[in-house]
C-alpha positions as CSV (number, residue, x, y, z in Angstrom):
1,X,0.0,0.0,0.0
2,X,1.3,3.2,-0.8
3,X,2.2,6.1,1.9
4,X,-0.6,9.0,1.8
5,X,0.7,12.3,3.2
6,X,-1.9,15.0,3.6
7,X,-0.4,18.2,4.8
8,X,-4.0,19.8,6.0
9,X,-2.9,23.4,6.2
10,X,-4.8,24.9,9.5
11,X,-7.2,21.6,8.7
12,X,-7.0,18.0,10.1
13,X,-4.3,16.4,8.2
14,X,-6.8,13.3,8.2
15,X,-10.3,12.2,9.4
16,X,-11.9,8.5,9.3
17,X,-15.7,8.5,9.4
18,X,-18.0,5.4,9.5
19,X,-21.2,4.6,10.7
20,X,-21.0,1.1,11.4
21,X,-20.6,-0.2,15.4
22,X,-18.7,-2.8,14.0
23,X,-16.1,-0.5,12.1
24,X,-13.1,2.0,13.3
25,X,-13.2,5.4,11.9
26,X,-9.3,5.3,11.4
27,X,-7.5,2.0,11.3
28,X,-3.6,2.1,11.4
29,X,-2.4,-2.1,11.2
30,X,1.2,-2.8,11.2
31,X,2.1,-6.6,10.3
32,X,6.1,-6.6,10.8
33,X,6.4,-9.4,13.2
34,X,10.1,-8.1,14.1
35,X,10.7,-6.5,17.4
36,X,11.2,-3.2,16.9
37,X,14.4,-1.0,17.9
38,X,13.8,0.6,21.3
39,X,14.8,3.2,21.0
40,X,12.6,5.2,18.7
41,X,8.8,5.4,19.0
42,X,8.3,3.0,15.9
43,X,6.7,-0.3,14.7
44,X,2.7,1.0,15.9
45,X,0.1,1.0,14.1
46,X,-1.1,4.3,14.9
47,X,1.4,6.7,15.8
48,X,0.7,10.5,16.8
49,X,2.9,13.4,17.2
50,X,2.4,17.1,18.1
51,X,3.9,20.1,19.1
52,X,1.3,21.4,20.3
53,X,2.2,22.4,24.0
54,X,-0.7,21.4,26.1
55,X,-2.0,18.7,23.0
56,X,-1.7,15.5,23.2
57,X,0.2,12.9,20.2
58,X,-3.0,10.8,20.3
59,X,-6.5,12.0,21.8
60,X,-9.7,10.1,22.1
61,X,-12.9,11.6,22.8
62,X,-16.3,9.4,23.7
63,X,-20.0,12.0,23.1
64,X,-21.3,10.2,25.2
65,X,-20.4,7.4,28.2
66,X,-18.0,5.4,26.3
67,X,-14.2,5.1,26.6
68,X,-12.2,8.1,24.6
69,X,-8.7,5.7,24.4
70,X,-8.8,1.9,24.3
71,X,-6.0,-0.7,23.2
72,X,-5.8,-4.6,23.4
73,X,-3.2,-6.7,23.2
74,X,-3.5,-9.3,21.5
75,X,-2.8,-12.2,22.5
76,X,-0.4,-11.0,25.7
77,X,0.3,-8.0,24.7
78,X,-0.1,-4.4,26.6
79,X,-3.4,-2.9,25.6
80,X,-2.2,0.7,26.3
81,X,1.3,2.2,26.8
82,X,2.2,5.4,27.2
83,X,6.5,6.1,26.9
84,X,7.9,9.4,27.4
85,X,11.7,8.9,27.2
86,X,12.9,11.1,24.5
87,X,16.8,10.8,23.2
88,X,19.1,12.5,25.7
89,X,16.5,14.3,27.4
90,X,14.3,13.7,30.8
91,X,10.8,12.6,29.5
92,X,7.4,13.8,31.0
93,X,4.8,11.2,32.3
94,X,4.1,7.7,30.6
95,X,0.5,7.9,31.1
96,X,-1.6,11.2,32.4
97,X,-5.7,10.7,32.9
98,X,-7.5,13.9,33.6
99,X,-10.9,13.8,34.7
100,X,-13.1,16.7,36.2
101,X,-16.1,14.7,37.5
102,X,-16.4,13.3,41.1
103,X,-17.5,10.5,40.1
104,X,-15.2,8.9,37.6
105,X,-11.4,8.2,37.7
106,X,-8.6,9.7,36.0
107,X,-7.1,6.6,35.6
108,X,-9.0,2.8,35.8
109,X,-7.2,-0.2,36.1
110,X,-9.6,-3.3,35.7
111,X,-8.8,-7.2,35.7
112,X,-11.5,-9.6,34.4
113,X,-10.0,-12.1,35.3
114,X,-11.4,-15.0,37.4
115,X,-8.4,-17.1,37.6
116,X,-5.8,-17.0,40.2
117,X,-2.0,-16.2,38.9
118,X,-0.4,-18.8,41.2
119,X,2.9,-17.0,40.2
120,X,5.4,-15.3,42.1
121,X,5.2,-12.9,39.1
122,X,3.2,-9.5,40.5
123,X,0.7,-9.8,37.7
124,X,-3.0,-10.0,37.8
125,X,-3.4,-6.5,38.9
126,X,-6.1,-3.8,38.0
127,X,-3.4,-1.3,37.8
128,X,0.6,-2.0,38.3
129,X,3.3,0.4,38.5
130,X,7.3,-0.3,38.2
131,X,10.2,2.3,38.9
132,X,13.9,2.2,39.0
133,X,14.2,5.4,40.5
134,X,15.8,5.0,44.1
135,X,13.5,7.0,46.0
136,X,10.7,7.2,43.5
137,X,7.5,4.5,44.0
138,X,5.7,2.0,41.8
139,X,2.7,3.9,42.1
140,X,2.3,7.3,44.0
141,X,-1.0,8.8,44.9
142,X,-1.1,12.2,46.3
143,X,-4.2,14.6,47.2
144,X,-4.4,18.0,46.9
145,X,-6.4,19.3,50.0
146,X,-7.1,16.8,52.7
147,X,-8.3,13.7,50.5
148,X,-6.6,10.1,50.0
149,X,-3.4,9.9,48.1
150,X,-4.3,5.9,47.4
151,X,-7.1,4.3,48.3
152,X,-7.7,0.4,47.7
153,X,-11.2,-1.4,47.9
154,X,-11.3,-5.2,47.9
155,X,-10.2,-8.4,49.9
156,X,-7.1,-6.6,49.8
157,X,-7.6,-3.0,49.0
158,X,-3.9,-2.2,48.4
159,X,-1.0,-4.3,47.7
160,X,2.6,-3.6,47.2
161,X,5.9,-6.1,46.7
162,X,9.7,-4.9,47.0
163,X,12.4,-6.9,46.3
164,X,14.3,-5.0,48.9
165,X,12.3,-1.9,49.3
166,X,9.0,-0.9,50.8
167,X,6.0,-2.7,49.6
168,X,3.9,0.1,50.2
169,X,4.5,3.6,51.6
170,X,2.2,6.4,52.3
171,X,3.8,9.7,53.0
172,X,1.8,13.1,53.8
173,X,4.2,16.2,54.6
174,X,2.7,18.8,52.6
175,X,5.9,21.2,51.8
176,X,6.6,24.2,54.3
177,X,4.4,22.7,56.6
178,X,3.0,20.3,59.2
179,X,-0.8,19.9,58.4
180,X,-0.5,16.7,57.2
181,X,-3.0,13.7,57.4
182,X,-2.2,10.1,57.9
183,X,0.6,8.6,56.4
184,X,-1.4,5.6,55.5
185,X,-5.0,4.9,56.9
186,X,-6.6,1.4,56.5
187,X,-10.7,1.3,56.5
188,X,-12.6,-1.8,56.9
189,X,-16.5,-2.1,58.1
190,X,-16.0,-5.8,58.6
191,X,-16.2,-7.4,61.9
192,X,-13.5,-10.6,61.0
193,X,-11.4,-8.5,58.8
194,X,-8.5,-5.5,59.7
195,X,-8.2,-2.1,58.8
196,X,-4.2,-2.4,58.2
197,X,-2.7,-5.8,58.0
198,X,0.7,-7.0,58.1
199,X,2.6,-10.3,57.1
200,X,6.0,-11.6,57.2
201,X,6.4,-14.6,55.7
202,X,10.0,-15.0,56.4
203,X,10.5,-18.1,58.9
204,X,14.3,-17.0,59.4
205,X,15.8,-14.9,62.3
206,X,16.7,-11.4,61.4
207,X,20.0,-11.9,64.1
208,X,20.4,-8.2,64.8
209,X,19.4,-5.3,67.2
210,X,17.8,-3.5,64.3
211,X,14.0,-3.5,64.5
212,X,13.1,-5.9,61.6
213,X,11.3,-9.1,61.0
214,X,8.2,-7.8,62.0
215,X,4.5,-7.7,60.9
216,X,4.1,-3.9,61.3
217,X,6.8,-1.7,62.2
218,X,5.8,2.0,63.9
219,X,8.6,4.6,64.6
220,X,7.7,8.4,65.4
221,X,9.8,11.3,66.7
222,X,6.7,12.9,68.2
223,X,8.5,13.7,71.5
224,X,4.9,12.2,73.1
225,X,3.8,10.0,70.2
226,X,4.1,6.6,69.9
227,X,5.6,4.0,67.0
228,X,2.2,2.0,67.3
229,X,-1.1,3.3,69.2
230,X,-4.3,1.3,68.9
231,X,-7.3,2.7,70.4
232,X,-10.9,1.3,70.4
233,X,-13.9,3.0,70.3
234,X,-16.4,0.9,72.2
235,X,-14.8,-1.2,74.9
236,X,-12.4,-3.7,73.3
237,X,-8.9,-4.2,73.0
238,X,-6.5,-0.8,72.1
239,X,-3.4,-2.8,71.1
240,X,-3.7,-7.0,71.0
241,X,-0.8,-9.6,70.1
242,X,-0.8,-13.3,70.0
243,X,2.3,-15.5,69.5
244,X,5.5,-16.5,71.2
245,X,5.7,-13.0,71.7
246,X,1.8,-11.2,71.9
247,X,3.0,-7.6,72.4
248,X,7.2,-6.8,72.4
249,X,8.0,-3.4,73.3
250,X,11.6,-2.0,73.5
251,X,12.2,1.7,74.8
252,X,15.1,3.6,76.3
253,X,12.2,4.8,79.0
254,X,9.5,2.6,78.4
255,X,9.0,-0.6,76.4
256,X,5.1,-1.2,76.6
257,X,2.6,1.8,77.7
258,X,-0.3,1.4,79.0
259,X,-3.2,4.3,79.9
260,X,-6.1,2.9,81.2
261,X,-8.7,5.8,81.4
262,X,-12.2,6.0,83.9
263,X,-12.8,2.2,85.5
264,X,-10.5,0.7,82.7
265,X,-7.4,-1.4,82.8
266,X,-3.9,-0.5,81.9
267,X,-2.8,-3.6,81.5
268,X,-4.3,-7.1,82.1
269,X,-2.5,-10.1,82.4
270,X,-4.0,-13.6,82.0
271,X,-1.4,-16.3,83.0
272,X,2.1,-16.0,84.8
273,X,4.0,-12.8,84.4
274,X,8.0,-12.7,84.2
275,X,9.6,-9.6,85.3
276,X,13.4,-9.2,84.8
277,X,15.1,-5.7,86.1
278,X,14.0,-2.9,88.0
279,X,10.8,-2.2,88.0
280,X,8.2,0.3,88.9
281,X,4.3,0.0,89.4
282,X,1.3,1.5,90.6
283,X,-1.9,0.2,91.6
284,X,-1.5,-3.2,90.2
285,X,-4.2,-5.9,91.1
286,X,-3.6,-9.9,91.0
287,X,-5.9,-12.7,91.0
288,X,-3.6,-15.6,92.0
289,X,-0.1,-16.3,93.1
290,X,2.8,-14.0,93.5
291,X,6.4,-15.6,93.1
292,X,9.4,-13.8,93.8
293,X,12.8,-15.4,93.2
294,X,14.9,-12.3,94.5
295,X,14.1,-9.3,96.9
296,X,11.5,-7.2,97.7
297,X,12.4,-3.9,98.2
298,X,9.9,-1.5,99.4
299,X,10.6,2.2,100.2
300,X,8.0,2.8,103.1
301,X,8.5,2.0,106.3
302,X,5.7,0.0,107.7
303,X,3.2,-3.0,107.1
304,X,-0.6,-1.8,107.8
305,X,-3.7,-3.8,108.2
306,X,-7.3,-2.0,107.6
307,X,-9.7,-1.9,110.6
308,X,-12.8,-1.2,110.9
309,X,-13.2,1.9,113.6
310,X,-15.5,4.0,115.6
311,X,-15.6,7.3,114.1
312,X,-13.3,7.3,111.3
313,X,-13.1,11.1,111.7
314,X,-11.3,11.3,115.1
315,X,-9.0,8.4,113.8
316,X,-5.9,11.1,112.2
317,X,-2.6,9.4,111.1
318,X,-0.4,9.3,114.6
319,X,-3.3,8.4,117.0
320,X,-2.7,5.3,119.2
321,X,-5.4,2.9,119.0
322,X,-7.2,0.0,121.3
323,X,-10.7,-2.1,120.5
324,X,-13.7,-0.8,121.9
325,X,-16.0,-2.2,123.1
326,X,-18.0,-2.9,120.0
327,X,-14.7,-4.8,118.7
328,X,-14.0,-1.6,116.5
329,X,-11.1,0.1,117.0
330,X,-11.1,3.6,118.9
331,X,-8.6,5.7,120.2
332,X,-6.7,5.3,123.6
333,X,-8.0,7.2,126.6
334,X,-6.6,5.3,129.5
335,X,-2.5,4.3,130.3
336,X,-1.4,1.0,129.8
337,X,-4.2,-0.5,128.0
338,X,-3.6,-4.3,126.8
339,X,-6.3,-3.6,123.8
340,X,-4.0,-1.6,122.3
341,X,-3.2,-2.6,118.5
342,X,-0.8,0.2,117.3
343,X,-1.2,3.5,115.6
344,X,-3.0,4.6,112.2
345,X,0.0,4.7,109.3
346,X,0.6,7.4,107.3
347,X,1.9,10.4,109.7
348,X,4.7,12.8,108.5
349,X,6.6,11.2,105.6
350,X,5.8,7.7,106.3
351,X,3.5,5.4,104.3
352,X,2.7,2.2,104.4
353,X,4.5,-0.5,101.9
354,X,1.4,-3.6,102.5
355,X,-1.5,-2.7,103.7
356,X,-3.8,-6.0,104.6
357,X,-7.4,-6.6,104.4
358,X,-8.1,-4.0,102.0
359,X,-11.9,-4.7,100.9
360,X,-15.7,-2.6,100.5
361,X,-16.4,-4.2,103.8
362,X,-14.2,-2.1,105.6
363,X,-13.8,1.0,103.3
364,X,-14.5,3.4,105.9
365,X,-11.5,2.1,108.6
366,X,-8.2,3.1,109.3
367,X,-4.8,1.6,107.9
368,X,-3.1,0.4,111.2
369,X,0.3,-0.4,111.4
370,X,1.6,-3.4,113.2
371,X,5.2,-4.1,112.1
372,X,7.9,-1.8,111.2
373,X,8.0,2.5,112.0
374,X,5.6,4.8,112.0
375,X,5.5,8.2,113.6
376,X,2.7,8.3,116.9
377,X,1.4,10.8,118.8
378,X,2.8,11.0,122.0
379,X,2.2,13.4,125.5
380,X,5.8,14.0,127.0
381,X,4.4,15.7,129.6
382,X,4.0,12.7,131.9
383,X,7.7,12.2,131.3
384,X,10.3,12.8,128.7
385,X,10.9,10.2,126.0
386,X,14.4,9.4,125.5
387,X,15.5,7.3,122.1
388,X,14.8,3.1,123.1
389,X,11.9,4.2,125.8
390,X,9.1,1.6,125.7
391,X,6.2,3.8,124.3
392,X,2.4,2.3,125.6
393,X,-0.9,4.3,125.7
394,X,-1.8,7.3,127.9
395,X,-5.0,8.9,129.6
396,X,-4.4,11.7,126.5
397,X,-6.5,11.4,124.0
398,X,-4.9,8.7,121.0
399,X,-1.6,9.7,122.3
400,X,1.2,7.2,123.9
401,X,3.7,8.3,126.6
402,X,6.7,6.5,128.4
403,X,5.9,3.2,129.5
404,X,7.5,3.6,132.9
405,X,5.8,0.9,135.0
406,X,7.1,-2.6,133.9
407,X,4.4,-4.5,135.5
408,X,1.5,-2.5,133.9
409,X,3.0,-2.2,130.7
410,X,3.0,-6.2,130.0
411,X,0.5,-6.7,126.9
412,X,0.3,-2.6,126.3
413,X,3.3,-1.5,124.9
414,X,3.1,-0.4,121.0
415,X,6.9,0.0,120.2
416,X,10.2,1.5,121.1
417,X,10.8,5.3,120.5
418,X,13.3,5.9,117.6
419,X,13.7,10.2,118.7
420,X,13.6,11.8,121.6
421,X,10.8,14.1,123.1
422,X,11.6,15.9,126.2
423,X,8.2,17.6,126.9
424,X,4.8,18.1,125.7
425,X,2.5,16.6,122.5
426,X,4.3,15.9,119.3
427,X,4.8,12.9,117.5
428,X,8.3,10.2,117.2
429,X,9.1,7.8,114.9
430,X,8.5,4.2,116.7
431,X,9.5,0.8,115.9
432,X,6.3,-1.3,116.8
433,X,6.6,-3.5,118.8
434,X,3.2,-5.0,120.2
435,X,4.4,-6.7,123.5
């Protein structure tokens, strides 16, 4: 067939017309069967050009809901490729789609088929994207006002393979500022699916200190961020791990936190729990058994049991206390009472490291302590209190003084003062000593 050149002046240099559904206004068939050189945009059988600045080498347009550029390959082949890598120069993009509807896409990607791939190969995708450039991506998505840079929908909405890369990365750092959104955000309305999931199939060790081998990785230099934070918005778990290893955290000042907020839990431990190092707690509750294979070092000076009392009110920390009548505790009135128990912890800087009997039942007593030192109120006035003076009660109200008769004190001495107090009210360290 012979070349036709049609120079077209300010016209179109050529236009096909038909109107048959089965026929192609313009049909351009090439049947070399050669590969072609590389290097030059040849061997097509349609090939476009233009100088046109914002025109396009080969445009499509659909009047009505149909598709304005289609290829196939046939049988293998690629149905549409778009190169831009002119001779000696930096090219512009392969493939641009432009849409200004909200409801359409600027570029669709879609897979009929049924059939799984069974290949390591990453094929049998809607849309696939390959780079070479070392810091560039496969496929970048980027929004922008406050939308989704790439958004996947699907048994797995979003997939991404590396040979020694990232799979998939999500990066939002808008320039010359730090309004950013999410990095990468996972959606599912699914009760047995995940919202982000991550696998790593590798059954190897990774044998460093570097932070690899894992699922999901989550690293932050928010000065109070966190790598990974997992909340949950109606009562369940925040953060959940199964394995050898459920939850591992690692931390130059804390490995695992936990903030449990209102009536909730910090943390909650279902099965023996291994603590190795120094470590420091608060208000930690356990159901069961308690071994300790090295010391227990508690700061505060005393070990307290709770009491119920008689008038909780007059019951300060200090005061010197006997059982009442009722079997409630109350405090002292007369000398040398043999119902006395000891004094109510917690006076000056001295707290209580056990307390016992801690329950609803007895919510409105006193913490007495019974072993170790606690400060009491004493009355020096009946005589001075020298260090090592047998302390027992007094006729002063929830005070002690000097236990100075040996036979009455037998059965109501509280402890042994620790500091001296050579007159009047005031309180002194004592080592009880019920005897």
């Amino acid at each position: 067939m012979a070349t036709f050149t049609n120079a077209g002046d300010a016209n179109d240099g050529i236009v096909g017309t038909t109107k048959s559904h089965d026929r192609n206004g313009v049909n351009g068939r090439n049947d070399d069967t050669t590969a072609r050189n590389a290097a030059t945009p040849e061997g097509n059988g349609v090939f476009g050009t233009t100088k046109v600045p914002d025109g396009a080498g080969v445009f499509g347009l659909h009047e009505s809901n149909g598709v304005g550029v289609a290829g196939f390959g046939n049988p293998t082949g690629i149905g549409v490729a778009g190169i831009s890598t002119p001779a000696g120069a930096k090219g512009g993009d392969g493939v641009l789609g432009v849409t200004n509807s909200e409801h359409r896409n600027g570029i669709v990607g879609l897979n009929d088929s049924t059939v799984a791939r069974v290949t390591a190969e990453p094929g049998g995708n809607g849309v696939f994207g390959f780079s070479q450039v070392p810091d560039g991506a496969g496929v970048f998505g980027s929004h922008g006002v406050t939308g989704i840079g790439v958004a996947g929908l699907g048994l797995i909405g979003v997939s991404g393979g590396s040979f020694n890369g990232v799979g998939v990365l999500g990066v939002s750092k808008p320039p010359g500022g730090t309004g950013a959104g999410d990095g990468v955000q996972g959606i599912t309305n699914s009760p047995i699916r995940n919202g982000v999931y991550g696998l790593n199939e590798s059954t190897d060790k990774h044998g460093t200190n570097d932070p690899g081998g894992n699922g999901v990785l989550g690293f932050s230099n928010v000065t109070d961020g966190t790598g990974v934070m997992g909340a949950h918005g109606r009562g369940g778990h925040g953060l959940y791990g199964t394995g050898g290893f459920g939850v591992t955290g690692t931390g130059t000042q804390i490995g695992v936190w936990g903030i449990g907020k209102d009536a909730g839990w910090a943390g909650y431990f279902t099965g023996p729990i291994n603590v190795t190092g120094t470590s420091t707690m608060v208000d930690v509750e356990v159901s069961g058994n308690v071994s300790v294979g090295g010391d227990i070092r508690l700061p505060d000076r005393d070990i307290a049991e709770r009491f119920e009392v008689e008038g909780p009110a007059t019951c300060m920390p200090g005061t010197v206390m006997v059982i009442g009548d009722s079997g409630a505790l109350t405090p002292c009135k007369r000398p040398y009472d043999k119902r006395a128990v000891g004094v109510v912890s917690g006076a000056g800087a001295l707290r209580a490291a056990i307390t016992l009997g801690v329950s609803a039942e007895v919510a409105a007593g006193a913490n007495i302590a019974l072993i170790g030192t606690a400060y009491c109120c004493v009355d020096a006035d009946f005589a001075p209190i020298e260090i090592g003076d047998m302390v027992t009660t007094s006729d002063t109200f929830g005070h002690g003084m000097k236990a100075m008769d040996p036979m009455r004190s037998f059965g109501a001495v509280i402890g042994k003062a620790l500091a001296p107090l050579p007159s009047g009210r005031g309180m002194v360290p004592i080592l009880l000593t019920l005897q």
